[in-house]
C-alpha positions in Angstrom: -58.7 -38.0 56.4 -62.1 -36.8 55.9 -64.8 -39.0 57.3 -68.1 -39.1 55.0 -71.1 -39.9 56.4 -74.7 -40.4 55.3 -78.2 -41.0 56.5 -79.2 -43.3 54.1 -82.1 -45.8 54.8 -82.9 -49.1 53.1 -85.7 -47.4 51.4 -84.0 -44.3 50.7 -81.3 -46.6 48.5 -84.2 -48.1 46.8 -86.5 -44.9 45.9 -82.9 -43.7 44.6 -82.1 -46.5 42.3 -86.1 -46.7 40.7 -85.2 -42.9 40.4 -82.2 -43.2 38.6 -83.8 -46.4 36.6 -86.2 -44.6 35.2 -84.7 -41.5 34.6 -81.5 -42.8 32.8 -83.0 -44.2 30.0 -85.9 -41.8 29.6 -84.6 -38.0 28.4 -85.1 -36.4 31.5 -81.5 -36.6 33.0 -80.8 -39.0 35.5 -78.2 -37.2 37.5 -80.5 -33.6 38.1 -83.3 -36.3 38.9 -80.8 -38.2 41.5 -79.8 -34.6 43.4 -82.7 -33.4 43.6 -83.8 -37.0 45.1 -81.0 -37.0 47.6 -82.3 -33.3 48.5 -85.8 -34.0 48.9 -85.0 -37.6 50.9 -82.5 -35.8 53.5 -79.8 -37.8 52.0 -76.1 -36.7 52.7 -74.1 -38.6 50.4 -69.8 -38.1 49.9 -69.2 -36.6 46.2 -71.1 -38.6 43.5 -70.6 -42.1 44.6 -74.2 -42.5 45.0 -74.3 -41.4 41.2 -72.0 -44.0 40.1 -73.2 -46.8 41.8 -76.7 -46.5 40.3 -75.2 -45.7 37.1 -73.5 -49.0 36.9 -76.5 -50.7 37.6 -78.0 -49.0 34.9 -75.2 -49.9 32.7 -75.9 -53.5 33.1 -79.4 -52.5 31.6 -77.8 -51.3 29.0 -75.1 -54.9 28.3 -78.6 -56.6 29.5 -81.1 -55.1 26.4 -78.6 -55.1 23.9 -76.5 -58.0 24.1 -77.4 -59.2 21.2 -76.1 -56.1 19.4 -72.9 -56.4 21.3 -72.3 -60.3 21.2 -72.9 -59.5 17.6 -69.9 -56.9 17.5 -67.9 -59.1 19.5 -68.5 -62.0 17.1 -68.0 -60.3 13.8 -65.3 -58.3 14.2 -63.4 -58.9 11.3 -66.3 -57.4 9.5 -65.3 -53.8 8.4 -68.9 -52.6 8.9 -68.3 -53.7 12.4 -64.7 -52.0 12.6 -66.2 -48.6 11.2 -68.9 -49.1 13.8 -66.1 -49.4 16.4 -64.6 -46.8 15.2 -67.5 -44.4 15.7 -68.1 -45.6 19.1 -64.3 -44.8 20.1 -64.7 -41.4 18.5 -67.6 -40.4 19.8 -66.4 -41.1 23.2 -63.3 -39.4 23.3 -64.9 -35.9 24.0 -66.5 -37.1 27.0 -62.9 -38.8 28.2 -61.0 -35.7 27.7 -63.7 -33.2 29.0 -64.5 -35.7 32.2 -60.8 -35.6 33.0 -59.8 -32.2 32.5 -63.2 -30.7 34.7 -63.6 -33.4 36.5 -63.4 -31.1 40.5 -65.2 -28.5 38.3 -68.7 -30.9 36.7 -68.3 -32.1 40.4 -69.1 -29.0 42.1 -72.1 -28.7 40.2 -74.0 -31.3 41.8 -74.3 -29.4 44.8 -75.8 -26.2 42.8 -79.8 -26.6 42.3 -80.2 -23.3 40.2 -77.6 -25.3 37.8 -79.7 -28.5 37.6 -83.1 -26.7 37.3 -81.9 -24.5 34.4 -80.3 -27.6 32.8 -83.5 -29.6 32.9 -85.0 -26.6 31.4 -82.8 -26.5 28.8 -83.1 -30.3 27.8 -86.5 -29.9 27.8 -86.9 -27.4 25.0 -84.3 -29.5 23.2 -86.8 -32.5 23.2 -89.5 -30.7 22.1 -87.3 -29.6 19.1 -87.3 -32.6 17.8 -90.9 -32.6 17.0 -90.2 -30.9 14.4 -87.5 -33.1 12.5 -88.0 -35.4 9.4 -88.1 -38.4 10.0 -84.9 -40.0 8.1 -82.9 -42.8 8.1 -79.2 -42.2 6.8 -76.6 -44.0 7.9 -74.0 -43.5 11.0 -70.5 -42.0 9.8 -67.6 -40.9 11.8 -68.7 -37.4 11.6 -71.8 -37.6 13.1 -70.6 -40.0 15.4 -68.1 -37.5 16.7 -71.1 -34.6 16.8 -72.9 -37.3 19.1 -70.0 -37.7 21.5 -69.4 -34.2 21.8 -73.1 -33.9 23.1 -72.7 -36.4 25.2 -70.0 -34.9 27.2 -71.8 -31.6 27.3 -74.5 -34.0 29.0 -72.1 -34.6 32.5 -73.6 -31.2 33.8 -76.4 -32.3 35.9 -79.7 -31.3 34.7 -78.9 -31.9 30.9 -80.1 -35.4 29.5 -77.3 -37.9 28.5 -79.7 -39.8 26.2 -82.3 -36.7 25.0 -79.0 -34.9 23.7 -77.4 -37.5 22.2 -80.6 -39.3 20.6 -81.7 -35.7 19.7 -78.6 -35.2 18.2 -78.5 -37.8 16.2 -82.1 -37.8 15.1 -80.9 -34.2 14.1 -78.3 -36.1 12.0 -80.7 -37.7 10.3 -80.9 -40.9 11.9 -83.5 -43.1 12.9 -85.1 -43.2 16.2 -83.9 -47.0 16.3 -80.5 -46.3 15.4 -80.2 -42.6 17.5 -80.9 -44.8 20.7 -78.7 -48.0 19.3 -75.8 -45.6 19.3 -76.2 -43.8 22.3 -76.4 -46.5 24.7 -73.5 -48.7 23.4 -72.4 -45.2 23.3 -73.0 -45.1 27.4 -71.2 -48.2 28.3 -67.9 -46.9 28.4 -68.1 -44.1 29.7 -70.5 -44.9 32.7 -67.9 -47.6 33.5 -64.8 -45.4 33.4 -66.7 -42.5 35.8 -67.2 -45.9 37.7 -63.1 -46.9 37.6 -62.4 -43.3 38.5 -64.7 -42.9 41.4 -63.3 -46.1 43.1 -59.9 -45.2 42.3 -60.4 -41.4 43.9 -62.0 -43.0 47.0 -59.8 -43.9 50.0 -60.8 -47.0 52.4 -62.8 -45.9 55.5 -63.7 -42.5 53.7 -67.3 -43.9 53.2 -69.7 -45.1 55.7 -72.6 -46.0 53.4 -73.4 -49.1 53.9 -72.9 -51.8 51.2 -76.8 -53.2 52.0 -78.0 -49.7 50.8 -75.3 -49.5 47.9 -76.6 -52.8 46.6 -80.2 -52.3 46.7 -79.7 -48.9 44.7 -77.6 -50.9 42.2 -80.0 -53.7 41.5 -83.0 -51.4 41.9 -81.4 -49.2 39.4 -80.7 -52.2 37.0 -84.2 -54.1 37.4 -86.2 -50.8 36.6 -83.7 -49.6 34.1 -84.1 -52.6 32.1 -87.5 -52.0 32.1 -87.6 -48.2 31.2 -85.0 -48.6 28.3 -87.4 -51.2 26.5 -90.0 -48.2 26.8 -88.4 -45.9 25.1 -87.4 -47.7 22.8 -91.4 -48.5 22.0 -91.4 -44.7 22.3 -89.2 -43.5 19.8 -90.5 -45.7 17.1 -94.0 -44.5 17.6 -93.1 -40.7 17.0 -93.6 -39.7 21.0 -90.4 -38.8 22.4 -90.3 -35.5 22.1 -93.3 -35.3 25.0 -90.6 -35.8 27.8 -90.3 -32.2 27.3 -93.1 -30.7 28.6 -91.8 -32.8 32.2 -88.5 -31.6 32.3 -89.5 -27.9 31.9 -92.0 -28.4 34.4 -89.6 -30.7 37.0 -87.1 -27.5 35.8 -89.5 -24.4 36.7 -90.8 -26.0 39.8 -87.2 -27.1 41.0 -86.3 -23.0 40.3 -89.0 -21.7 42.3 -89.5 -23.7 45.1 -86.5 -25.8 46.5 
């Protein structure tokens, strides 16, 4: 059995859970943010576990802001409104199950490649500054669109491309409003950050992992206390008109990435 092993500090687990905190929410992709991170910190972590864990805390941002919206699902679900939203959320997530399962070794792999992630960030940058130039809309969510969503959302598992800035893009694109296009895309999140999660602990075997749980912890709850705070930004964001500015970062995190690590 292969024996993992990792050089993580207390602060290093912390500085990676703030990064993944902020950078979940906000368009400016959370897993290029978290290897480049692990790069720049020294930190030699097994696979993508680091990844998850931090993710899940930022999943419970996600259950955490809008619990409302999803005690309110829960609660009226004899509601057709509610099923059809149901139903939107289920298609739209089905192209990130089947794509995460079929290239699961292969999305992997590309974690470890840096020219991937800089050109990625580069390319989710100009993306975000596209949507400057959309009209501002507010048509309703149907299954079409949300299928177009999930599909961009599963493009968005190669590291360096923005899970939220595609799929809120996309579905400002749609025609949706910024209130809405971020509504969807995070209830969108929750089930497939917590199946990556159910597959990840499945695909380890005990003793393969010496990080210790005092570092995993800390990057969880730092990763939930900071997301919860960076999703209520952007929310602020996109109803003032501004969210297209996180593009001018990642083209600049993307250049600088290219040229110097």
């Amino acid at each position: 059995m292969q024996q993992f092993s990792t050089n993580m500090t207390l602060f290093d687990a912390i500085i990676i859970g703030i990064i993944q905190g902020i950078t979940e929410f906000l368009p400016i992709s959370s897993s290029g943010h978290l290897v480049l991170v692990q790069v720049l910190l020294g930190v030699n972590s097994p696979g993508n576990v680091v990844e998850v864990v931090t993710h899940l805390g930022t999943l419970l941002s996600v259950i955490w802001v809008f619990w409302k919206d999803l005690s309110f699902i829960l609660i009226s679900f004899q509601n057709q409104d509610t099923q059809k939203y149901i139903l939107f959320l289920i298609m739209g997530t089905l192209p990130a199950v089947i794509i995460g399962l079929a290239a699961k070794d292969m999305i992997t792999d590309l974690f470890d490649s840096i020219p991937m992630v800089a050109g990625s960030l580069i390319f989710t940058g100009i993306i975000l500054l596209l949507t400057q130039k959309l009209n501002r809309n507010n048509k309703k969510l149907n299954l079409k669109k949300g299928l177009l969503i999930g599909l961009t959302q599963a493009f968005a598992m190669i590291p360096g491309i923005s899970r939220s800035g595609m799929t809120i893009s996309t579905g400002l694109a749609l025609g949706l409003s910024g209130k809405d296009a971020a509504k969807f895309s995070f209830l969108l999140a929750i089930p497939v950050i917590a199946g990556a999660g159910l597959l990840t602990a499945l695909d380890t075997q005990p003793g393969s992992i010496s990080i210790p749980m005092l570092q995993l912890l800390l990057a969880f709850f730092s990763a939930f206390i900071v997301g919860t705070i960076s999703l209520k930004w952007l929310l602020g964001l996109l109803e003032s008109g501004k969210f297209h500015r996180f593009g001018y970062y990642c083209i600049m995190v993307g250049l600088i990435t290219y040229l110097v690590i």
